[in-house]
Structures are given as C-alpha cells and as structure tokens.
C-alpha positions in Angstrom: 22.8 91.8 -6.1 24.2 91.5 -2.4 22.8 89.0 0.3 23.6 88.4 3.5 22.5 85.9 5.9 21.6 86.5 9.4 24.6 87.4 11.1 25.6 87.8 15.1 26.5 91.5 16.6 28.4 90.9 19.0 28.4 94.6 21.2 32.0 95.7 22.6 30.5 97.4 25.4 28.2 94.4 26.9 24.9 95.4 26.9 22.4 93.1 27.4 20.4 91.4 24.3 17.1 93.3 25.7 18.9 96.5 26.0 21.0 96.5 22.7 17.3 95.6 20.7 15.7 98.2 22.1 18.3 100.6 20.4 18.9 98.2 17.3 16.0 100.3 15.2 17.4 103.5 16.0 21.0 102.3 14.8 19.5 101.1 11.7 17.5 104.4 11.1 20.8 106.3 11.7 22.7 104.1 9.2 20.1 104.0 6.7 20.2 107.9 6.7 24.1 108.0 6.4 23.5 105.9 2.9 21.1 107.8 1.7 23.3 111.0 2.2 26.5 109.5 1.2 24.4 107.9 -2.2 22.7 111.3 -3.4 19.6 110.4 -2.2 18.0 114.0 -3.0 18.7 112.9 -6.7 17.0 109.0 -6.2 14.0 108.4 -8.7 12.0 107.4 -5.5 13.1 108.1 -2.0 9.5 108.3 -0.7 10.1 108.2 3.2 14.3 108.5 3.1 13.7 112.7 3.0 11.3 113.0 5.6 12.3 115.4 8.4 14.3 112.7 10.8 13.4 111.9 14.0 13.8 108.5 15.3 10.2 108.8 17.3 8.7 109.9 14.2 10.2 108.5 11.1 10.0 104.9 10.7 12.2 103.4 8.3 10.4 100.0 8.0 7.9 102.5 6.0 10.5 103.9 3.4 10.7 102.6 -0.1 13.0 100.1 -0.6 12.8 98.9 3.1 11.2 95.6 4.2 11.1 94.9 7.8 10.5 92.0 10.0 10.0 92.9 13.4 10.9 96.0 13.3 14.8 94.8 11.6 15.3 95.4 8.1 15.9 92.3 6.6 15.7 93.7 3.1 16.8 96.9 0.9 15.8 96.4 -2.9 17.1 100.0 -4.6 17.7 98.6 -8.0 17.8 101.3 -10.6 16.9 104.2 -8.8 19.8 106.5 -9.7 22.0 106.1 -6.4 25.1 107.5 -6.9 28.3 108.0 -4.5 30.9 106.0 -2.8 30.0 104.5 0.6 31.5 101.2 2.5 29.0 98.2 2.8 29.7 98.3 6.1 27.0 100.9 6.4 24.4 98.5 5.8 25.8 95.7 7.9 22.2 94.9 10.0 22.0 91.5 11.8 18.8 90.6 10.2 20.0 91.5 6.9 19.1 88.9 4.1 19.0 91.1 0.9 20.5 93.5 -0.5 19.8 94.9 -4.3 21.6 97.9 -5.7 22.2 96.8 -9.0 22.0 99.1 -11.5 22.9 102.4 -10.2 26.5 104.2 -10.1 28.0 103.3 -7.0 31.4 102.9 -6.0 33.6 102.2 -2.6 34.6 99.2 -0.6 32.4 95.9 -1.3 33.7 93.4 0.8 
C-alpha cells in the first residue's frame, strides 16, 4: 500500500491555475490509460471502464473501477489483487490530489520511489 498526500504541480510552461485544471482530467485520463497498458490491463480480473473505447469527451475515468474521484481529481486508485502485472514507474500515477494508492497483491515491478 502506497499514499500520497496532496502534493503541488508546479507547470514548466506557466499556465495559469484555471487553464492547467481545465486540462488536469484529461492528463489523468491519459496517464491512467498508459498504466493500464503498461500493467496488462486486458488480463485484470476487473477493468470495468479501463477498456472502454477512449475518448477523453466520452470516457470518464472517475467512473472506472478502482477510481475514486473528488472533483473531478482522482484522489484514490484501490487495485489490490486484481492480477496487474508489468513494470511501470510510479511516476505514472503522480496526480496532485492523490491520497491512495493500493496495489498490493499483484505482480508488479519497476521503479517505486
């Protein structure tokens, strides 16, 4: 079990607060779909939601299993034993509202830290 507490993005480029949220879910929707590639998702015991055809107007991830969303932010992912499988860098689920994160359970490797 990983948790993170809330945590400040700070954006290279300097775009406002306003205009960086508005594009916030869609960066979370693209990253949650990179770890569900990189972890075998196909294979996962339940990815109700995660296979859906993407589009960011029509697929909301806040919806998937596993997901919890405040807001419109994840603020949790709860995957235990659900047959994830892969390497994959934590960084991919670095989200500022982040609070918990549960893989335990499954077979995954890759950078932690």
């Amino acid at each position: 079990v990983l948790g993170f507490g809330s945590e400040e993005i700070v954006s290279e480029n300097c775009l406002e607060a306003s205009a960086y949220q508005e594009t916030l879910p869609y960066v979370e929707n693209k990253k949650l779909r990179d770890f569900y590639k990189d972890t075998k998702g196909e294979d996962w015991y339940i990815n109700t939601g995660w296979s859906d055809e993407w589009s960011p107007e029509i697929v909301n991830h806040c919806n998937w299993f596993g997901i919890t969303c405040e807001d419109g932010f994840v603020t949790r992912i709860n995957l235990r034993n659900n047959n994830l499988s892969g390497r994959f860098s934590l960084e991919t689920l670095r989200f500022p509202k982040l609070m918990l994160l549960v893989l335990a359970e499954n077979n995954l490797s890759g950078r932690f830290s």
